[in-house]
C-alpha positions in Angstrom: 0.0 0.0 0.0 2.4 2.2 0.8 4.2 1.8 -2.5 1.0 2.6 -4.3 0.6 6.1 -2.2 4.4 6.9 -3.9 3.2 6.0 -7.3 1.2 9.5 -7.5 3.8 11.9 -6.5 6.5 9.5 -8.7 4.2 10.3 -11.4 4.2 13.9 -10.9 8.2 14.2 -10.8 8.1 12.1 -14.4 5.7 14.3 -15.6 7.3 17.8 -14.4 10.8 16.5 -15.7 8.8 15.6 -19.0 7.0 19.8 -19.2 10.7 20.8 -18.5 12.6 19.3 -21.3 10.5 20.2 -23.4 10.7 23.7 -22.7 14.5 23.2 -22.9 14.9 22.6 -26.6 16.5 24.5 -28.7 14.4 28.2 -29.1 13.4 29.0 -32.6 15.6 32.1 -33.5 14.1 34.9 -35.0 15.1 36.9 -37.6 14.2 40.5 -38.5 16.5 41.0 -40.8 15.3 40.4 -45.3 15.8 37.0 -46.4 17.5 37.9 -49.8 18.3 35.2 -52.2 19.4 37.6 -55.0 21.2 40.5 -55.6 22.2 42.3 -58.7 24.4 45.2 -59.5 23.4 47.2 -63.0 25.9 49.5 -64.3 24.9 51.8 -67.4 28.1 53.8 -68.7 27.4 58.0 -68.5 28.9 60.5 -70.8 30.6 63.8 -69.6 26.5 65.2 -69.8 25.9 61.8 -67.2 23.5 60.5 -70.1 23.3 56.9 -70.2 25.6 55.2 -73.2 25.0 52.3 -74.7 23.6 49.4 -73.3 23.4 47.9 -69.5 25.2 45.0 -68.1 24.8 43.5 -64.5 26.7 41.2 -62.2 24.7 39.0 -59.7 25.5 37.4 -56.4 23.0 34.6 -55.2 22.0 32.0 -52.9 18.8 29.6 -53.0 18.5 30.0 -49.2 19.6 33.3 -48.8 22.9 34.9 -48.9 23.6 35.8 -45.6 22.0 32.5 -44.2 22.9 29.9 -47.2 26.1 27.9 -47.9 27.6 29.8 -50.0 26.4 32.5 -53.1 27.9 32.4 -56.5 29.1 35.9 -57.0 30.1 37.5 -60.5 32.9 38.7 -60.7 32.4 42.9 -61.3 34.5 44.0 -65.0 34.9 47.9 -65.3 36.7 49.9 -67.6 38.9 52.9 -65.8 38.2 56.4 -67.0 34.7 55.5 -67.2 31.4 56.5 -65.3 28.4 54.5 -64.3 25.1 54.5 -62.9 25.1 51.9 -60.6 21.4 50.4 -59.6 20.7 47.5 -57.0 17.8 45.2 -57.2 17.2 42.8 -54.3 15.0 40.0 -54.2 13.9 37.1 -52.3 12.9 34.0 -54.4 11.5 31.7 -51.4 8.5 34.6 -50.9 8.6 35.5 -55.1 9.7 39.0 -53.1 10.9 42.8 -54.5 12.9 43.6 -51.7 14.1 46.5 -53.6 10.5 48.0 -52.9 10.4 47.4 -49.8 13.9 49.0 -49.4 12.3 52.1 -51.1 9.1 52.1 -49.1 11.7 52.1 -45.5 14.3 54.5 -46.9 14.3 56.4 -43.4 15.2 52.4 -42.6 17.7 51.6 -45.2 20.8 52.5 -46.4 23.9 50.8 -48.7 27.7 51.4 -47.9 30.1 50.7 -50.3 33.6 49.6 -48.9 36.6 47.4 -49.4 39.2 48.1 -51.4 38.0 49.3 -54.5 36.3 52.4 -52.7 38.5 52.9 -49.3 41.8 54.0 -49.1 44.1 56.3 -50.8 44.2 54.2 -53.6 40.9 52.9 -54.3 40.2 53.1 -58.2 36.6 53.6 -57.5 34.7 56.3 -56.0 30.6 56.7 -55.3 28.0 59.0 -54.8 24.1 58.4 -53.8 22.1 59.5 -56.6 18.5 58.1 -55.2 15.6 59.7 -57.4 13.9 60.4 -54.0 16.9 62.0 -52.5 17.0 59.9 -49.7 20.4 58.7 -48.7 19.9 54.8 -49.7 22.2 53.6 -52.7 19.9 51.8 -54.6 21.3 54.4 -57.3 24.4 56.4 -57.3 27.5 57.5 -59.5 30.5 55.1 -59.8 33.4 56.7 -61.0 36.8 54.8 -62.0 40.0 56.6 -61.7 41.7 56.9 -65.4 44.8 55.7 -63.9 43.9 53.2 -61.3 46.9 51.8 -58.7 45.8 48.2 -59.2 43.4 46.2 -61.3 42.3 44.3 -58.8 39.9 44.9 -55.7 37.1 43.8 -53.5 33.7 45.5 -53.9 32.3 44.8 -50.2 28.2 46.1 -50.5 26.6 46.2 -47.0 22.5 46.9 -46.7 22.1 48.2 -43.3 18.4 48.6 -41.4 17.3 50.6 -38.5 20.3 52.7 -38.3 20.7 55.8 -37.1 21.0 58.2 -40.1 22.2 60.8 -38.2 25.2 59.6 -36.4 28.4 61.7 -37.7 29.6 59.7 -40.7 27.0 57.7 -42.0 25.7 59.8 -44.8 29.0 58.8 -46.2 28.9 55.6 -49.1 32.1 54.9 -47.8 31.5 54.8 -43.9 33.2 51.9 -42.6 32.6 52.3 -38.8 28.9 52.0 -40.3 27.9 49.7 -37.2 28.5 52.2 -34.8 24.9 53.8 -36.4 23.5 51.0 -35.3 20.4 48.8 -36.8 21.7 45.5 -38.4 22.9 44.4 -41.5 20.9 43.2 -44.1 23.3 42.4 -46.2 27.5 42.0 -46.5 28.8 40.6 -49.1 32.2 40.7 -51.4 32.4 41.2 -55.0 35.7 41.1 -56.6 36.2 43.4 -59.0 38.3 43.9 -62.1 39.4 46.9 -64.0 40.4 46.7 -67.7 
């Protein structure tokens, strides 16, 4: 009898042990950041009047399960010619949700914001210089002006493109393309990825 009075509480330990493992697993991590699965840079050469000249080429960096999430993207390799200008555009998209995230982007601008960095735009020799050209005016760089030096130092570089969100637009230095301390604006990043580049 008295074993059977020791079954009920025995049962209650099992069962509390039971509740608390399975509260224990692993917590589903949430993340606010865009799923992108696809990025593309479009460059359309400008003359001295910064009208467009001849036809547009891109370059594409992608992932099936997202860039900053997935194994790794295939990323094209970025082929400019120095002396020349460009209009550079940025379309983002997220093929799991058939998603523009390039509107989105534009509908957040306050939210949103590219910096362009790495070699090929920081340091006393980068061959390549930018400037925001968004039609809203907003500081985003989903458009801007990408200028190659006629006489570039090196014909190699790295074209690092970083999408931040939630930043602080107003912290000293981050209306600047080229503003490498850009996480001390805060918000997170989108987006960080590489593109080498080449220069002919």
């Amino acid at each position: 009898m008295k074993n059977l009075q020791k079954l009920p509480l025995y049962l209650l330990f099992v069962g509390l042990f039971a509740f608390a493992s399975c509260d224990s697993e692993d917590p589903v991590i949430e993340n606010e950041g865009e799923v992108i699965t696809d990025v593309t840079l479009a460059f359309t050469e400008l003359d001295g009047a910064g009208n467009p000249v001849g036809l547009t080429f891109t370059f594409t960096a992608a992932d099936p399960e997202g860039i900053e999430v997935g194994g790794a993207p295939i990323i094209e390799t970025v082929e400019l010619e120095a002396g020349k200008t460009y209009r550079m555009e940025i379309e983002v998209f997220n093929s799991i949700e058939n998603e523009d995230i390039t509107e989105e982007i534009l509908e957040e601008a306050d939210e949103h914001q590219f910096y362009f960095i790495g070699s090929a735009f920081v340091g006393g020799a980068a061959p390549l210089s930018y400037v925001y050209d968004d039609e809203s005016g907003e500081l985003i760089g989903v458009r801007g002006i990408v200028t190659v030096d006629a006489t570039p130092s090196f014909n190699n570089a790295q074209m690092r493109v970083v999408l931040r969100h939630d930043l602080d637009k107003n912290f000293p230095g981050a209306d600047s393309p080229n503003f490498e301390n850009f996480v001390q604006a805060g918000g997170e990043s989108d987006l960080d990825i590489i593109y080498p580049l080449i220069l002919n």
